[in-house]
C-alpha positions as CSV (number, residue, x, y, z in Angstrom):
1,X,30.5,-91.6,-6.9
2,X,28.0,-93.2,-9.7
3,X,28.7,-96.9,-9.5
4,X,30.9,-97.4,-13.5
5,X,28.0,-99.8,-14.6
6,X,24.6,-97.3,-13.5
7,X,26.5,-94.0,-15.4
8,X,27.1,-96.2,-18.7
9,X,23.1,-97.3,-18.2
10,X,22.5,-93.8,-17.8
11,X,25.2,-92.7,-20.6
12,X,23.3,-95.1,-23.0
13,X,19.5,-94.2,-21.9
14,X,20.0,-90.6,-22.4
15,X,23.4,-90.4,-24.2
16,X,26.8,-89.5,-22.7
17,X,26.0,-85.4,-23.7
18,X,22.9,-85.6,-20.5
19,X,24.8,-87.6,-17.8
20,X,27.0,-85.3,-16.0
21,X,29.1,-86.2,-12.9
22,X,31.7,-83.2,-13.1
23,X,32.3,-81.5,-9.5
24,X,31.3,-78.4,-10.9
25,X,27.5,-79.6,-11.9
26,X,27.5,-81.7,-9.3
27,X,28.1,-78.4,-7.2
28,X,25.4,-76.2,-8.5
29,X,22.7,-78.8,-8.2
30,X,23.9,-79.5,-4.6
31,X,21.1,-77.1,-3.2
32,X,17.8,-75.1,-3.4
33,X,17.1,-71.9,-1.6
34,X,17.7,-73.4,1.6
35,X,21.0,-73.3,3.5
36,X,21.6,-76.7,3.4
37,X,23.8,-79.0,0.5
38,X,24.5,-82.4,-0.1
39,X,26.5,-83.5,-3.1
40,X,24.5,-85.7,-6.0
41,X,26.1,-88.6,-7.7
42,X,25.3,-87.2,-11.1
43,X,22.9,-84.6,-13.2
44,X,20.7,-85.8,-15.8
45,X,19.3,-83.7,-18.2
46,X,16.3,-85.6,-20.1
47,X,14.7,-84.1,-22.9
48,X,11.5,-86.0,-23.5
49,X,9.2,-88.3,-21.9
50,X,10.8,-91.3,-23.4
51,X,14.3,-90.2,-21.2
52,X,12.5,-90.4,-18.2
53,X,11.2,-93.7,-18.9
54,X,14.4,-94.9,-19.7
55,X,16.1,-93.1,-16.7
56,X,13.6,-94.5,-14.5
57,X,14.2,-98.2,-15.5
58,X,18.2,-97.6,-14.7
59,X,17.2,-96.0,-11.4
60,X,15.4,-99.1,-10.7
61,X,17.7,-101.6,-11.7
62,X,20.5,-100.2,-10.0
63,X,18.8,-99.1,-7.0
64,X,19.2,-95.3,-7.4
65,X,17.7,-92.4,-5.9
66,X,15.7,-89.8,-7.9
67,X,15.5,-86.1,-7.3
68,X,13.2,-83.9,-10.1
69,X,14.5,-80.4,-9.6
70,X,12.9,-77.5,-11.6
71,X,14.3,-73.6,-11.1
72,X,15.7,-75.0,-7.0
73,X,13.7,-72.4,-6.2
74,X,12.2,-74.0,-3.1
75,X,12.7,-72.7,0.1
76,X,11.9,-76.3,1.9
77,X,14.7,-78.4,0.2
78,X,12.2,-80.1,-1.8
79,X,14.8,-80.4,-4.7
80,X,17.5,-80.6,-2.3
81,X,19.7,-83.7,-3.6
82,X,19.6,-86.8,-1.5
83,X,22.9,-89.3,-0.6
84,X,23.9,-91.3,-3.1
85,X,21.3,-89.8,-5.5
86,X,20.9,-88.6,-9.3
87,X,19.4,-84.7,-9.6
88,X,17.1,-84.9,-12.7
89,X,16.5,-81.6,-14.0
90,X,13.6,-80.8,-16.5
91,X,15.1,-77.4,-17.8
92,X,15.9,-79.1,-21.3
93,X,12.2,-79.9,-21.3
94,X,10.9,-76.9,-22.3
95,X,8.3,-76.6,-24.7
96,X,4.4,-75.8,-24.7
97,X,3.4,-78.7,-26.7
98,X,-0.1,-77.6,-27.0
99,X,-2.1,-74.2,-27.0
100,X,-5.4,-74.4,-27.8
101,X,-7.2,-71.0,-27.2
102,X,-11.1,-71.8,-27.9
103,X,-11.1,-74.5,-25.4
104,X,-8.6,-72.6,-22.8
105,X,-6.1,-75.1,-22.2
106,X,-1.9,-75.2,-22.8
107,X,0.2,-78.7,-22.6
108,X,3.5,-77.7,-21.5
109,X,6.9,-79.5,-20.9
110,X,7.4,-79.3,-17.0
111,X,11.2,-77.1,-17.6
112,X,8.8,-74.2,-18.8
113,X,8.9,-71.1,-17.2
114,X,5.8,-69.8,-15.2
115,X,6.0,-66.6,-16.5
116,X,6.0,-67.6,-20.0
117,X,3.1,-69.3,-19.4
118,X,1.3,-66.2,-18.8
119,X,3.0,-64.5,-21.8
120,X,1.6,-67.1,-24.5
121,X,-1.7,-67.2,-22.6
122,X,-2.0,-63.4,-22.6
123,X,-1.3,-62.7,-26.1
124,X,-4.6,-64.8,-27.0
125,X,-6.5,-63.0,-24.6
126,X,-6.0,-66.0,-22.0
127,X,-4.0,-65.9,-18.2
128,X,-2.7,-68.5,-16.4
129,X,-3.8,-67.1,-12.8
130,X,-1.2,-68.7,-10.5
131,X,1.3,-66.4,-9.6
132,X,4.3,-67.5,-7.1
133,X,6.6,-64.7,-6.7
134,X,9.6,-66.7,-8.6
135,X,7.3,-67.3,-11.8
136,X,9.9,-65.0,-13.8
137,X,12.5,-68.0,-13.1
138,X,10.2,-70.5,-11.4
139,X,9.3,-73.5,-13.5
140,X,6.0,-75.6,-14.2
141,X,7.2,-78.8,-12.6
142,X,8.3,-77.4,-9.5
143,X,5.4,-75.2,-9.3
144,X,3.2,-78.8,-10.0
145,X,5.7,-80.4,-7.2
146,X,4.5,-77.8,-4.4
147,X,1.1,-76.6,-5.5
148,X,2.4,-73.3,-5.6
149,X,0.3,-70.3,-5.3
150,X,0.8,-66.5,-5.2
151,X,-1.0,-63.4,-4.7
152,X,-3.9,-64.1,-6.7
153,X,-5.1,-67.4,-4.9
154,X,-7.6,-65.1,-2.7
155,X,-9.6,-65.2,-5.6
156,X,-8.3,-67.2,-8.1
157,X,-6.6,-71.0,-6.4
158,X,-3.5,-72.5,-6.3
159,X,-1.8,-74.5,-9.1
160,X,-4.1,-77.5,-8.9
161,X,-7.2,-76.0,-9.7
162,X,-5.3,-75.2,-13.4
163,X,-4.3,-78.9,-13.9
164,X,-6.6,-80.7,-15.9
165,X,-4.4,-83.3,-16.4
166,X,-0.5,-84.9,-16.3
167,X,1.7,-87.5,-18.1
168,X,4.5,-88.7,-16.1
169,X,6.3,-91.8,-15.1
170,X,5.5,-93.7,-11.3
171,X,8.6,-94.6,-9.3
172,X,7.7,-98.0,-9.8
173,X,8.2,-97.9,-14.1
174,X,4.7,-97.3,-14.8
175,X,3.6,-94.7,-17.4
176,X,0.3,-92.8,-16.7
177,X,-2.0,-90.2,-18.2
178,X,-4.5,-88.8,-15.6
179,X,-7.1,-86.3,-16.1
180,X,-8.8,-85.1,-19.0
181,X,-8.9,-81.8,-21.3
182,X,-12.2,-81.2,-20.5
183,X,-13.0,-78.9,-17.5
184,X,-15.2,-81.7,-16.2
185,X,-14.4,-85.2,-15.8
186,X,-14.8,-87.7,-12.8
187,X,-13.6,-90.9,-14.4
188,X,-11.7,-93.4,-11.8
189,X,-9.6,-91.6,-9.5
190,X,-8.4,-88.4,-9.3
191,X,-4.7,-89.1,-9.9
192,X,-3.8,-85.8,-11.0
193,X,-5.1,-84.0,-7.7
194,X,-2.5,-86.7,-5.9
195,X,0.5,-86.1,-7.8
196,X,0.0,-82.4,-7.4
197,X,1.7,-81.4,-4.7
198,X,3.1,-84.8,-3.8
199,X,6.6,-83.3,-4.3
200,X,8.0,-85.9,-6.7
201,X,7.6,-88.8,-4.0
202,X,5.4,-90.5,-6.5
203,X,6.1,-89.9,-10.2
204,X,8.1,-87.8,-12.5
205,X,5.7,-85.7,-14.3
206,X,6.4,-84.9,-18.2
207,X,4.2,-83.0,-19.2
208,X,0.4,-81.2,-17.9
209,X,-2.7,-79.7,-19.2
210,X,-3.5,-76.2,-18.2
211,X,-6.7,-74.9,-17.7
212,X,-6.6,-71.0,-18.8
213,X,-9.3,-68.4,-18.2
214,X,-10.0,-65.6,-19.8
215,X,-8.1,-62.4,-18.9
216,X,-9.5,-59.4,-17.1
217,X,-9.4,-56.3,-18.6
218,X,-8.6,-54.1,-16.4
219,X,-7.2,-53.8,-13.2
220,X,-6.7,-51.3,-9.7
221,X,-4.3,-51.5,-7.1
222,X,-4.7,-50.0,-3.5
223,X,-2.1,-49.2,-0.9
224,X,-3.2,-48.6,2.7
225,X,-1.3,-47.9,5.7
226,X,-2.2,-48.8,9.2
227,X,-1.1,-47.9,12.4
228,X,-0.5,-51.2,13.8
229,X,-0.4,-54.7,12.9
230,X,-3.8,-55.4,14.5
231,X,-5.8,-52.6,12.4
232,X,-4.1,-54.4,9.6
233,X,-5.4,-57.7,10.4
234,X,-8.8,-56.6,11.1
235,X,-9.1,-54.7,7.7
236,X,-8.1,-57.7,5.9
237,X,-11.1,-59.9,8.3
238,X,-13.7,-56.8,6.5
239,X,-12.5,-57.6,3.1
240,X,-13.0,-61.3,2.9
241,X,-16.4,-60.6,4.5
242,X,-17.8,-58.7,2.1
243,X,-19.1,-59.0,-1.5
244,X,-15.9,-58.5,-3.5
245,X,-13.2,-60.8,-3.4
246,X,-9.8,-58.9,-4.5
247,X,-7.7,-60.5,-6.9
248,X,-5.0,-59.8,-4.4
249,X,-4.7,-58.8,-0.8
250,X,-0.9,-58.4,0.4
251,X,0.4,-58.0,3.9
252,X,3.6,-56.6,5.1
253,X,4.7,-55.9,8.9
254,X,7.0,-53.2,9.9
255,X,9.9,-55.0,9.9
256,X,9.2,-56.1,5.8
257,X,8.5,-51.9,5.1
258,X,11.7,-51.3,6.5
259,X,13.7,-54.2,4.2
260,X,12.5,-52.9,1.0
261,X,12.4,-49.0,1.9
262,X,16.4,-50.2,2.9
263,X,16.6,-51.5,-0.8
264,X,15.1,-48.6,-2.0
265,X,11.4,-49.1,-2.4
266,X,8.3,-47.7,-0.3
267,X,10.3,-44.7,0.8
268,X,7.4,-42.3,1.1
269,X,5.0,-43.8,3.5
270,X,3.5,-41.9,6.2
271,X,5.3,-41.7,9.4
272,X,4.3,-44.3,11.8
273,X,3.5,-47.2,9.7
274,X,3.6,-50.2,11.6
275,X,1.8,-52.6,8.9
276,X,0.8,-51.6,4.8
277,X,-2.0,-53.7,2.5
278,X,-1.4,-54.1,-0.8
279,X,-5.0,-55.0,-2.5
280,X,-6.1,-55.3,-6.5
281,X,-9.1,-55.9,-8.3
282,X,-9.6,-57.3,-11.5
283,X,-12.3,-57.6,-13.8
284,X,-14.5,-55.3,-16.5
285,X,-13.1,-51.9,-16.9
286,X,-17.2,-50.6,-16.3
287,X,-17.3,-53.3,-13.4
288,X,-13.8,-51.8,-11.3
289,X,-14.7,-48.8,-9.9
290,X,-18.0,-50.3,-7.7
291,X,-15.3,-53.0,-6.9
292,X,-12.5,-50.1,-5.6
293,X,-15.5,-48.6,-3.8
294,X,-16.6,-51.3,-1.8
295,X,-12.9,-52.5,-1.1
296,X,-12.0,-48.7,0.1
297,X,-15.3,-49.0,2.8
298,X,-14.1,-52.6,4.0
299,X,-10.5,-51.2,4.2
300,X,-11.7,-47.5,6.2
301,X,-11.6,-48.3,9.9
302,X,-9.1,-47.9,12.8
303,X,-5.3,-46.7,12.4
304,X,-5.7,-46.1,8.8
305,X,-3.5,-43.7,8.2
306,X,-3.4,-43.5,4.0
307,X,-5.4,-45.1,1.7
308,X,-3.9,-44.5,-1.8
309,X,-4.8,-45.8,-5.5
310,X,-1.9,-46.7,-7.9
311,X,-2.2,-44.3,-10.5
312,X,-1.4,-45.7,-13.6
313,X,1.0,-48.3,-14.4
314,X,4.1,-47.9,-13.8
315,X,3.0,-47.1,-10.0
316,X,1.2,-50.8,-10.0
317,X,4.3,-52.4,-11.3
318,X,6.9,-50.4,-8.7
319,X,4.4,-51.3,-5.9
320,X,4.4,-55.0,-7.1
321,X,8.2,-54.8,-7.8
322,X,8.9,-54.5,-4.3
323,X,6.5,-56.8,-2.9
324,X,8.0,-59.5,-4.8
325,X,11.6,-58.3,-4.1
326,X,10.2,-58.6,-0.3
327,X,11.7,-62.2,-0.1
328,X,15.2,-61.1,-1.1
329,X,15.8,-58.2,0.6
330,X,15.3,-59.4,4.3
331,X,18.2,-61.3,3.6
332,X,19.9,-58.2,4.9
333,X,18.3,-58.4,8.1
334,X,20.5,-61.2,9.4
335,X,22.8,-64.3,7.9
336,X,20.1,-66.6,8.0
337,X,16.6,-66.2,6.7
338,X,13.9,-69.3,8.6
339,X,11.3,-69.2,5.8
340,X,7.7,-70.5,6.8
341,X,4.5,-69.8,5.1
342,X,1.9,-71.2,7.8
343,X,-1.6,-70.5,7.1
344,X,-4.6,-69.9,9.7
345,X,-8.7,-69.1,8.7
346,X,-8.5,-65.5,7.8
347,X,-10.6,-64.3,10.6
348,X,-7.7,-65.8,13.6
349,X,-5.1,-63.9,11.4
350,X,-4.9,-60.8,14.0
351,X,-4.3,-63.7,16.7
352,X,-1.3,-65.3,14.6
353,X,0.4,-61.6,14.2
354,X,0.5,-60.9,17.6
355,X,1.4,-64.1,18.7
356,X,4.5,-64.0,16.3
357,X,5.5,-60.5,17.4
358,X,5.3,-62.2,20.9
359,X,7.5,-64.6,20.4
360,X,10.4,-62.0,18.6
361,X,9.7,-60.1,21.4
362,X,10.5,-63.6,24.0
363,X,12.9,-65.1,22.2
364,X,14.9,-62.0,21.0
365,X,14.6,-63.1,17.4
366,X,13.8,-60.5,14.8
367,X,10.8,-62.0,13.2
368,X,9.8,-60.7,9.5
369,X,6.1,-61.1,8.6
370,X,4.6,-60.4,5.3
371,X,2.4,-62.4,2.7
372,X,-0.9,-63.4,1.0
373,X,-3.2,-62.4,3.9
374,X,-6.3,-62.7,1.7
375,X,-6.0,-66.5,2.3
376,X,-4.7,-66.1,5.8
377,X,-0.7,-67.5,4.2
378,X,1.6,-65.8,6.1
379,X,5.4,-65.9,5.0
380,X,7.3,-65.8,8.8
381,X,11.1,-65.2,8.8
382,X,12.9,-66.3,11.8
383,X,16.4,-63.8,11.0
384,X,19.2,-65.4,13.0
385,X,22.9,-66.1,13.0
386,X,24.1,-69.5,12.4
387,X,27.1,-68.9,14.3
388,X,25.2,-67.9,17.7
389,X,24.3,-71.0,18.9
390,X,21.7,-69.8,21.2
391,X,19.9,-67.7,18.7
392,X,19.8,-71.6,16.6
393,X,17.7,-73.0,19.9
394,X,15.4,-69.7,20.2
395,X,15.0,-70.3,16.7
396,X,13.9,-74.0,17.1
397,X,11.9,-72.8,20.1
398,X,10.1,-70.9,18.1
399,X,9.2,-72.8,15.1
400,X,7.9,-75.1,17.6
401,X,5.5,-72.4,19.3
402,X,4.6,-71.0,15.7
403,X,3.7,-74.3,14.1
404,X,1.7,-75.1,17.7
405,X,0.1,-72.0,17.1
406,X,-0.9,-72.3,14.0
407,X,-2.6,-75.6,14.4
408,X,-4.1,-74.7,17.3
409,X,-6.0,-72.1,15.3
410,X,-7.3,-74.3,12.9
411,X,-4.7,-73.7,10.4
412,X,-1.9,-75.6,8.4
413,X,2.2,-76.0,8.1
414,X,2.7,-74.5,4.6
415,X,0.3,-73.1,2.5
416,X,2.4,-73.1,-0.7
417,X,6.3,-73.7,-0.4
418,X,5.9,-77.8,0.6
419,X,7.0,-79.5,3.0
420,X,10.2,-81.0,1.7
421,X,13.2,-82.2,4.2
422,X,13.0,-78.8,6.4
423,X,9.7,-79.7,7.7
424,X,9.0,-83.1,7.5
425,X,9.7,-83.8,11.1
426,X,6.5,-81.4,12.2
427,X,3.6,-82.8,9.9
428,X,3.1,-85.3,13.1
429,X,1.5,-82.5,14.8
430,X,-1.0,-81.7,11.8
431,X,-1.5,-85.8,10.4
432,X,-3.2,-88.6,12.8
433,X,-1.1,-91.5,12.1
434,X,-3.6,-93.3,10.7
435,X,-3.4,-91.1,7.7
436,X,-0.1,-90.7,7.5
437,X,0.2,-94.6,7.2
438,X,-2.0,-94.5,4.5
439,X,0.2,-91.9,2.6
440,X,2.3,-94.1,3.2
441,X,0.8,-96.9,1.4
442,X,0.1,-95.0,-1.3
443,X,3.6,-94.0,-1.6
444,X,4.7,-97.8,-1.5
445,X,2.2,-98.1,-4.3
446,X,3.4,-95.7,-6.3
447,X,7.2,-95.9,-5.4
448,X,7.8,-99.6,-4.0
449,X,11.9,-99.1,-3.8
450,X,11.4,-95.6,-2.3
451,X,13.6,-93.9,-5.2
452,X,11.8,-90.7,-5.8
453,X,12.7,-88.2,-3.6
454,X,13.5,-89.7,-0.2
455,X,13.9,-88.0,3.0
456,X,10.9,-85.5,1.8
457,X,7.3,-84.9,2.8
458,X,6.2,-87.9,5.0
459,X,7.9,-87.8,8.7
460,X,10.2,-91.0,9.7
């Protein structure tokens, strides 16, 4: 429990009404999307930058863990609560604080919602173009804490290239302001590249700078079914090496078609459909249809066996619908969903698919495979049953085969979801230990009692 003397610090920093320590908060900030739980101390609620300032200087005082937490919608236990620790949550701060439409940039409150980002954006003619599939629920800081992405990174980045800049507070006190709210800037060091993605190890951010574009005006989606995973792959290497880069270029293995035609979605595809691309385009209305054109000739080639245009909208937002729903429904699949998202250079990404279906195949795991193959980001569910204990060693076996893989490919752990405490233990293989010591140098810097976040990101 929270030591008497820390909660009546905290009581008095925030006020009694944002300090909670009830069994049933405590309980429903015990976890993230990950199986695991581990009981807080107490839930603090700030609602400005001057709380989390004053929160800090308790934590450090009294020698208390801190844990940011957004939506918990993290499937790496990035928000997951750590012994001993206080869960602060940003969802009381809320607000964009800024929009400024001619110079395409938002200040928001890190509690806001992704998705109404995009709203407020949209209805000046602006988009935000990151796009995790949680942004209905997601929120900004989290989304800042993992560098979340989405569909539309094959063409558009992840969230640091829409950060121009952040307030937030160090683990060691400090206050800082990094970046600018210009669109180019290269004073001192690039602070707000570190902090993004640094999974609140190093500071709690308050508030950031959006950079917003200007929103397409039209766009067309494509759905084409292959034969097998392999004429999938391949049509996805043609894409990327041509001309036009789609806006999005989705992937989805057998295994994923049959999870969301069992939830009631995709229900009319042609008989032996082993893999399906999902692929948009984006841009002038005049400018789309030479952009479908050359998309359809990359995407023509072995095993197609449909190659169909959305309609109008309400097909583009069912097709969407059930991609995003993806995630969820192969949950049904088995008890226990393993949820990487390794990626590899786009042009090995035929060599990762079949090396996964290997290892189902040799480990008797059902293995789900689906995600943002544009980049090469592959979302790989290991299905198992925590009760079998030899499914939980095949399943161990085979992270360690996949992330072996995947490096030996050129590619990299997580492309989007973090690292966190579920894969901490693994970045050895990717990180010579000379960087890694000086991550964690900077991390001393930045965090000297090692309050923020512990137990994530960097290996023991």
């Amino acid at each position: 429990m929270l030591p008497t003397a820390a909660l009546a610090d905290f009581n008095a920093a925030l006020s009694a009404e944002r300090v909670f320590t009830d069994a049933a908060t405590l309980a429903l900030y015990s976890h993230d999307e990950t199986p695991r739980s581990c009981l807080p101390d107490a839930v603090l609620f700030p609602a400005s930058h001057e709380h989390v300032v004053a929160l800090m200087r308790v934590a450090l005082a009294r020698h208390i863990p801190l844990v940011a937490r957004g939506a918990g919608s993290g499937n790496v236990g990035g928000a997951l609560p750590a012994p001993g620790s206080a869960v602060v949550s940003f969802e009381c701060m809320d607000a964009i604080l800024e929009f400024n439409p001619a110079d395409r940039y938002m200040v928001v409150q890190p509690g806001v919602v992704t998705a109404d980002i995009e709203l407020a954006a949209r209805a000046h003619g602006l988009f935000y173009p990151p796009d995790p599939g949680s942004s209905p629920y997601c929120q900004i800081g989290g989304n800042l804490a993992m560098n979340a992405a989405g569909p539309r990174a094959v063409k558009y980045g992840v969230t640091r290239d829409y950060v121009l800049g952040l307030r937030a507070v160090a683990g060691s006190g400090a206050e800082l302001r990094t970046g600018c709210r210009t669109t180019k800037g290269v004073t001192g060091y690039d602070l707000t590249r570190l902090l993004v993605g640094s999974e609140g190890t190093l500071g709690l951010i308050t508030e950031a700078t959006l950079k917003l574009l200007p929103a397409p005006e039209a766009r067309a989606t494509l759905r084409v079914c292959y034969a097998t995973n392999l004429d999938a792959c391949k049509a996805v290497a043609r894409v990327m090496n041509q001309a036009v880069v789609p806006c999005a270029l989705e992937f989805m293995d057998q295994r994923s078609l049959g999870a969301i035609q069992a939830a009631g979605a995709a229900a009319d595809l042609p008989a032996g459909t082993e893999a399906l691309l999902m692929v948009e385009a984006d841009g002038a209305a005049t400018d789309l249809p030479r952009q479908i054109s050359a998309l359809k000739a990359a995407l023509h080639g072995d095993g197609v066996l449909e190659l169909a245009e959305a309609g109008n909208a309400a097909d583009v937002a069912q097709l969407w619908q059930a991609r995003r729903s993806l995630s969820h429904a192969v949950k049904r699949i088995a008890p226990l969903k393993i949820n990487e998202d390794v990626v590899v250079p786009v042009s090995r990404l035929a060599e990762l698919v079949g090396h996964i279906d290997q290892l189902g195949e040799r480990l008797a795991l059902p293995i789900v495979s689906f995600g943002h193959a544009g980049n090469g980001n592959l979302h790989v569910n290991i299905m198992v049953n925590p009760a079998d204990p030899q499914q939980m060693r095949n399943a161990r076996q085979a992270l360690q085969q996949l992330f072996a893989k995947v490096l030996e490919l050129g590619g990299t752990l997580s492309g989007e979801h973090g690292i966190g405490s579920e894969k901490r233990d693994y970045v050895s293989m990717e990180i010579d230990a000379g960087s890694l010591e000086m991550m964690r140098l900077i991390k001393a810097q930045f965090d000297p009692q090692g309050l923020l976040n512990p137990g994530k990101l960097l290996p023991q």
